[in-house]
N, C-alpha and C positions, 0 to 999 in steps of 0.2 A: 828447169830448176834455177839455171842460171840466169835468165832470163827476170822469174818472179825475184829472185834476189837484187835483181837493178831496180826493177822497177820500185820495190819497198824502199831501195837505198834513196833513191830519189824523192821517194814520196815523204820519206822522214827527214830529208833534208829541206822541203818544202817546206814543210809541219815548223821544222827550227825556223827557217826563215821570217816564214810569215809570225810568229811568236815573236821574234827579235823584235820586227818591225811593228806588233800593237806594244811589246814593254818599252819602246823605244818614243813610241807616239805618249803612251800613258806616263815617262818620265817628263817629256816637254810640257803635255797638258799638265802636272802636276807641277813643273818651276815657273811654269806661265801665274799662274792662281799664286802663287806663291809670292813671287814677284808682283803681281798687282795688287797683291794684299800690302805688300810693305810699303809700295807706292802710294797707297792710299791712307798711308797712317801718315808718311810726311808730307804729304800734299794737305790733309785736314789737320795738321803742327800747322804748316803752312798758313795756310787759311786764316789761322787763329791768333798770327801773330799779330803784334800791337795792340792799337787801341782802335776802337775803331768810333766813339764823340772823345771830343779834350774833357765830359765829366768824367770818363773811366780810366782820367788820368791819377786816381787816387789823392783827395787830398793829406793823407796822410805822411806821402810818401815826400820831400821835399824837394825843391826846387833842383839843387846839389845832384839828390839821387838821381832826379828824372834826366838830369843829363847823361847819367851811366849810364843808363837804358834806351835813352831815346833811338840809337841803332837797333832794333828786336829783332834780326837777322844778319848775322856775322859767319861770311866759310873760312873756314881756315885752309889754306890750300897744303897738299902734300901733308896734312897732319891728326892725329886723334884726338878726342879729350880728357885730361885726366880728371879722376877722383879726388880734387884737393879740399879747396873753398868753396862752399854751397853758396850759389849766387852769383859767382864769378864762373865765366867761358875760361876753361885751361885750355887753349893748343900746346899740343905736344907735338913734335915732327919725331920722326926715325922707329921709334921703338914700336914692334909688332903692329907698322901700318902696314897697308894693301894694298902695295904698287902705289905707292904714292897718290892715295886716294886721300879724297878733301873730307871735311868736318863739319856738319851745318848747326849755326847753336842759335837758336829761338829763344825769343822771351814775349810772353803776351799777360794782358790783362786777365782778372778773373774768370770775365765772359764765357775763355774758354771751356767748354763741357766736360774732356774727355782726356788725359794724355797718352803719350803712345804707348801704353802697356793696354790703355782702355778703361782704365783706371779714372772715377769721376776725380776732379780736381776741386781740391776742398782746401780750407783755409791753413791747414797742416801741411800742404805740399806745393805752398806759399813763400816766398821772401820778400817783406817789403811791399804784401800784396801783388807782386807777378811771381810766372808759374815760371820755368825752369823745361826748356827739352831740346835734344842734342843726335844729331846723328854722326856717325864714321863709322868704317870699317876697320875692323880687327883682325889681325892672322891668331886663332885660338887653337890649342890642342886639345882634338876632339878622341878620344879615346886610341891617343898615339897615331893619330890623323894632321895634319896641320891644312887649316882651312880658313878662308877669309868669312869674318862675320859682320854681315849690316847690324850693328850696335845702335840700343838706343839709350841716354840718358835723359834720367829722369828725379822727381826732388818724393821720396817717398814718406808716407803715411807717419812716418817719426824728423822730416825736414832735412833728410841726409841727403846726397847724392848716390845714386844709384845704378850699375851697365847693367841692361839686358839683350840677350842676342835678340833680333828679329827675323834675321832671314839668315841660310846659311850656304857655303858656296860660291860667295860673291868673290870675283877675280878686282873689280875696280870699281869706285863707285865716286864720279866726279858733283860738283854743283855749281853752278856758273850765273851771277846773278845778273841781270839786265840792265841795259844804264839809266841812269834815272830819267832819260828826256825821251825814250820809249814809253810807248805804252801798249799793252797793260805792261807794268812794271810787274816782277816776276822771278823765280828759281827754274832755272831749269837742272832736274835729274839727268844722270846720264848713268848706268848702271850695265857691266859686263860679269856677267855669270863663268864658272868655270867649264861649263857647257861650250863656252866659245858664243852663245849668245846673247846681243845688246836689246838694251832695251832704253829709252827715255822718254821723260814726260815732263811739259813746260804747265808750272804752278802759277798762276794770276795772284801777286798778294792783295786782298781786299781794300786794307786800311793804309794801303801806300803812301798817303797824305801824310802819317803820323810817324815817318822816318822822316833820315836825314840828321 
């Protein structure tokens, strides 16, 4: 009797184990996917930004402006973005960042397809004829949880600015851009989950010519 009583003991402690270890494999594979998905919305921001001939440099848009813009990839280090002026990159440093995690703010021509909600980008979600898109991380309260969120801003369907969370979990999320006499010229992500694991991924920008 004592005997079948160990044996069961152990075998249900087997049973726990091996159980821990597929919820434990199915949590990774599920922030992996997660994470590659986010990764792949700023890497195609990315992509997308500038111009990529000088005719998609809008002629409506004026000499003046085009200088405001001519940078279409600005990080703000140690900082968020805020909700203020549509059209204008707000860095904000201190308030509900993520360990001092950086800001990446985009501006590209119409060309673009898509922005990172997935949302096509129409003349509505426009200023000046360029699109509008932003990432950082946020510490948000998630149902009396306090959790860092990969944030993305975006210029919505009525020309406002607009945060949406995109991935949730994230402990830091750096960007670090290449010097211009490298090439390819380029973003690199650098992205730590509260898992404790890293992850990064070096972005080629296409129309590199049209910075500066």
């Amino acid at each position: 009797m004592a005997l079948s009583s160990l044996l069961m003991g152990i075998s249900t402690n087997a049973a726990f184990e091996i159980n821990q270890r597929i919820q434990n494999k199915l949590k990774s594979t599920q922030e992996r996917n997660e994470v590659l998905h986010a990764l792949n919305v700023i890497a195609r921001s990315v992509r997308q930004s500038g111009f990529s001939t000088a005719s998609e440099k809008f002629p409506k848009i004026s000499s003046k402006q085009l200088v405001s813009i001519k940078n279409s990839i600005t990080v703000g280090k140690s900082s968020n973005l805020d909700l203020i002026k549509v059209g204008v990159f707000n860095f904000r440093k201190g308030i509900n960042n993520v360990n001092q995690s950086d800001a990446l703010a985009i501006r590209h021509a119409s060309h673009a397809q898509f922005n990172c909600l997935g949302h096509r980008i129409t003349s509505k979600r426009l200023i000046n004829g360029v699109s509008h898109q932003g990432f950082f991380a946020q510490r948000i309260d998630l149902a009396g949880l306090k959790m860092g969120m990969l944030m993305c801003q975006t210029i919505d369907n009525n020309g406002r600015l607009q945060n949406d969370g995109i991935l949730s979990g994230v402990e830091k999320l750096n960007f670090n851009l290449t010097p211009n006499d490298i090439s390819p010229v380029g973003v690199v992500v650098s992205l730590t989950m509260s898992s404790g694991n890293e992850y990064s991924r070096f972005i080629a920008i296409r129309n590199a010519g049209t910075f500066n």
